[in-house]
C-alpha positions as a printed Julia matrix, in Angstrom:
223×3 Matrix{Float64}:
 -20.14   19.43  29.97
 -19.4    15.98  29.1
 -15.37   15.21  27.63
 -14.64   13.91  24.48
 -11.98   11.77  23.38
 -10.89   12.21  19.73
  -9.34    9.2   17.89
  -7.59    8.99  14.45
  -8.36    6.37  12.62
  -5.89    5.37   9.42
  -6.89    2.45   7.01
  -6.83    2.31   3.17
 -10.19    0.72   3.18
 -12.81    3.61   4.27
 -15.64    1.26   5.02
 -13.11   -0.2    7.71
 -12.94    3.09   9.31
 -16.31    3.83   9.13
 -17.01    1.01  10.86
 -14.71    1.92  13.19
 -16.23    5.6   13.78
 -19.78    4.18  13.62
 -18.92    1.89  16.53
 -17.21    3.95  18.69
 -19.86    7.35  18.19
 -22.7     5.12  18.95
 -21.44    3.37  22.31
 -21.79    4.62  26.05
 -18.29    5.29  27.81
 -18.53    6.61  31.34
 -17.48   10.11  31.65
 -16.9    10.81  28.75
 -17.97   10.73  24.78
 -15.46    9.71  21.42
 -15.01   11.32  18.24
 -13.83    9.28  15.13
 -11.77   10.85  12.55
 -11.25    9.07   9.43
  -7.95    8.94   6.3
  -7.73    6.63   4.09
  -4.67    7.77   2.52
  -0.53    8.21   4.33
  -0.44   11.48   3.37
  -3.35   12.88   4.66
  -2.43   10.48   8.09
   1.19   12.4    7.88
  -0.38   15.81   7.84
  -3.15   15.37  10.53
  -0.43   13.64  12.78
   1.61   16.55  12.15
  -0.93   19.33  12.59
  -2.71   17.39  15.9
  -0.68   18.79  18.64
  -1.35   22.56  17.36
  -4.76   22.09  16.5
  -6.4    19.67  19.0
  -4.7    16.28  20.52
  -5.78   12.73  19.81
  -6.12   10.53  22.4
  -5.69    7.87  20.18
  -4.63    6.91  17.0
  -5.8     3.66  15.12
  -3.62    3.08  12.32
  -3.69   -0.22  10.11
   0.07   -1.38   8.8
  -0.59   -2.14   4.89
  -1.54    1.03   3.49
  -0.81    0.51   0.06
  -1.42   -2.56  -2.66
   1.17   -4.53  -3.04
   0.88   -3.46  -6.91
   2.1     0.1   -6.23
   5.58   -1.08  -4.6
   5.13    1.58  -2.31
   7.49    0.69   0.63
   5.4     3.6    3.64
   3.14    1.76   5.96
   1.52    2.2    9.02
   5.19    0.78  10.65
   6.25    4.53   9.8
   3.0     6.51  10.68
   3.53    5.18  14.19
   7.37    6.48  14.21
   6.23    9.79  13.26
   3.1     9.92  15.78
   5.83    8.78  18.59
   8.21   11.76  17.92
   5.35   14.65  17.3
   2.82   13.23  19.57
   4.17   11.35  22.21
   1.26   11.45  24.8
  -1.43   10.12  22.06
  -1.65    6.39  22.7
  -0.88    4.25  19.7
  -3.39    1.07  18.89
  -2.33   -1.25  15.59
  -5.41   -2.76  13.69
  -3.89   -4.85  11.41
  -4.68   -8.29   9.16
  -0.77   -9.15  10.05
  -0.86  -11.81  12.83
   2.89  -13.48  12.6
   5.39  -13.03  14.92
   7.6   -11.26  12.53
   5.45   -7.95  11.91
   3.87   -7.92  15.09
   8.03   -8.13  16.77
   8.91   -5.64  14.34
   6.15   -3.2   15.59
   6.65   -3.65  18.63
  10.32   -2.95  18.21
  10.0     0.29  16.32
   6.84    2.03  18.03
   6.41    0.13  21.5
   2.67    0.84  20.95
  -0.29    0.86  23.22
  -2.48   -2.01  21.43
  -2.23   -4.67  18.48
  -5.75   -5.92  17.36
  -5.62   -8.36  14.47
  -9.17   -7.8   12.53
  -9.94  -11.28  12.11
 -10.9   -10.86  16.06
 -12.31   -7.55  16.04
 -16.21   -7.34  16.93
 -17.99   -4.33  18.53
 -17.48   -5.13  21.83
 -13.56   -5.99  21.74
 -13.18   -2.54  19.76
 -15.26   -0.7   22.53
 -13.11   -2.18  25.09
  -9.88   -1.83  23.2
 -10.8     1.96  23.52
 -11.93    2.02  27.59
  -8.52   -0.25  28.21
  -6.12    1.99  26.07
  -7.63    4.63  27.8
  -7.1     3.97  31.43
  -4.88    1.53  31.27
  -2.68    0.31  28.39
  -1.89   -2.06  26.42
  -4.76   -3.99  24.95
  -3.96   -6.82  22.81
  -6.49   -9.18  20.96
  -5.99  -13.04  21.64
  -3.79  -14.16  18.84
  -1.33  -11.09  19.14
  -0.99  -11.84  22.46
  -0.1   -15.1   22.26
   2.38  -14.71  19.65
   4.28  -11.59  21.67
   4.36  -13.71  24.61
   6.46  -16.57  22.79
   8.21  -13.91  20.67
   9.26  -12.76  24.27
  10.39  -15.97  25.69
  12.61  -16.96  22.85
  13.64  -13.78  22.08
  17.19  -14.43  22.92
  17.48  -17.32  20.85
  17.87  -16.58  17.5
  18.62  -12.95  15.8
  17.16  -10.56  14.05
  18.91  -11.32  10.69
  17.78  -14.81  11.18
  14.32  -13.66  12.22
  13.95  -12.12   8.6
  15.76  -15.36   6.66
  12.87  -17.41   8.74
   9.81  -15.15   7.0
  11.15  -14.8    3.84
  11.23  -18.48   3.47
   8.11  -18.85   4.78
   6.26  -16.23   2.28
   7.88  -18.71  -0.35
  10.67  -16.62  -1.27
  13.78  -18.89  -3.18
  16.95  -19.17  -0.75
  19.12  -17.76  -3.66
  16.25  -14.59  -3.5
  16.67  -14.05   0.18
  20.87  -13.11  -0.72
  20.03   -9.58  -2.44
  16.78   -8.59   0.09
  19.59   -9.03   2.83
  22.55   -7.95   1.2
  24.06  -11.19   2.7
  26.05  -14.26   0.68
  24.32  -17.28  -0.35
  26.89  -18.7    1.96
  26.12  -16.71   5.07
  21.89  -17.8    4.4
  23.05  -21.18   4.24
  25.07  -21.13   7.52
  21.97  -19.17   9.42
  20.0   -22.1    8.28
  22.05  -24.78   9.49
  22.22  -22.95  12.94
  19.03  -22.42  13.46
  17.77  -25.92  11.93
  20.39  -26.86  15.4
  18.85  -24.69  17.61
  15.4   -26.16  16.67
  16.36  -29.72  16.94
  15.73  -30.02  13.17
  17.63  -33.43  11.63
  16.91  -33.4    8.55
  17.75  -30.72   5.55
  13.73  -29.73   4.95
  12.94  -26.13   4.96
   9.57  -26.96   5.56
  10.36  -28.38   8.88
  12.51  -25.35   9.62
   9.28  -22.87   9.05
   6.76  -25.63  11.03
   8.53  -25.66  13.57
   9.45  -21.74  13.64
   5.81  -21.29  13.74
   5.45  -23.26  16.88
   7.97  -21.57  18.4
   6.4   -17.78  17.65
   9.38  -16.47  15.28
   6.96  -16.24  12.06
């Protein structure tokens, strides 16, 4: 009798998962067969993460980050799905399929979950997913191209700046005000200013230019 695999696959867009099961269900794995099951919502993704070690185990879970509009204000993501799925279900390996490529999100990730994979979807095709699966499989991680690339110089400057500056670095970058940044932080405009300055030194930054700051952050990995 030939083994199956079973993967969970989380994404608020069901025609993403579908794909995803479609894929997987129709391609040939040696040994053994997968089985694809789909939620689009957290709380259905809480309660099968929950339920999967008394029920049946996943071997995998697929789990996008975003799983709410921006709209609702609704702070859960995926982030938190994997935090749970590490504490109830620490032998199923964790993959990330995710639109997030910067260095911020995918640090943060790896910080909180340590998982198994990181596929941004911009690079995901049939045969990268199919191998994603036979890799995390046997023998984890998997990462696509661009995530790789940006843990590997999130990893060699990791020491250089901190975490705290590591958030004043993306929030300036998604546009948001210095004088904004304060409140998200809980920090004085003062203190901002004085992280800037630092880092602007640590960068080899001259001039006062934020835009230069969050070019050259880029290049480095941080955002």
């Amino acid at each position: 009798m030939e083994e199956y695999k079973r993967i969970l696959a989380v994404d608020d867009h069901e025609m993403t998962t579908l794909g995803y099961k479609y894929i997987l269900e129709g391609a040939s794995f040696d040994g053994y067969e997968v089985m694809v099951d789909t939620c689009k919502s957290f709380d259905e993704a809480t309660r099968r993460i929950k339920e999967s070690e008394k029920l049946y185990r996943y071997d995998i879970f697929l789990f996008d980050i975003q799983l709410f509009s921006p709209e609702t204000k609704d702070p859960r993501s995926g982030e938190d799905l994997g935090k749970l799925a590490r504490k109830v279900a620490p032998n199923t390996k964790l993959v990330y399929m995710s639109s997030f490529s910067d260095a911020f999100r995918i640090k943060s990730i790896l910080q909180a979950t340590d998982p198994d994979g990181y596929m941004v979807k911009s690079e995901i095709d049939e045969e990268s997913l199919i191998h994603m699966v036979k890799k995390v499989i046997s023998d984890p991680p998997y990462y696509t191209a661009s995530a790789l690339s940006v843990i590997r110089k999130t990893m060699a400057n990791n020491d250089l700046i901190d975490d705290t500056d590591k958030k004043i670095l993306y929030h300036i970058a998604t546009g948001v005000r210095t004088k904004d940044i304060s409140p998200l932080l809980s920090l004085s405009l003062t203190t901002i200013e004085t992280r800037k300055r630092k880092i602007k030194t640590l960068f080899g930054i001259d001039d006062g230019n934020d835009f230069s700051l969050i070019e050259r952050a880029r290049e480095k990995g941080f955002i």
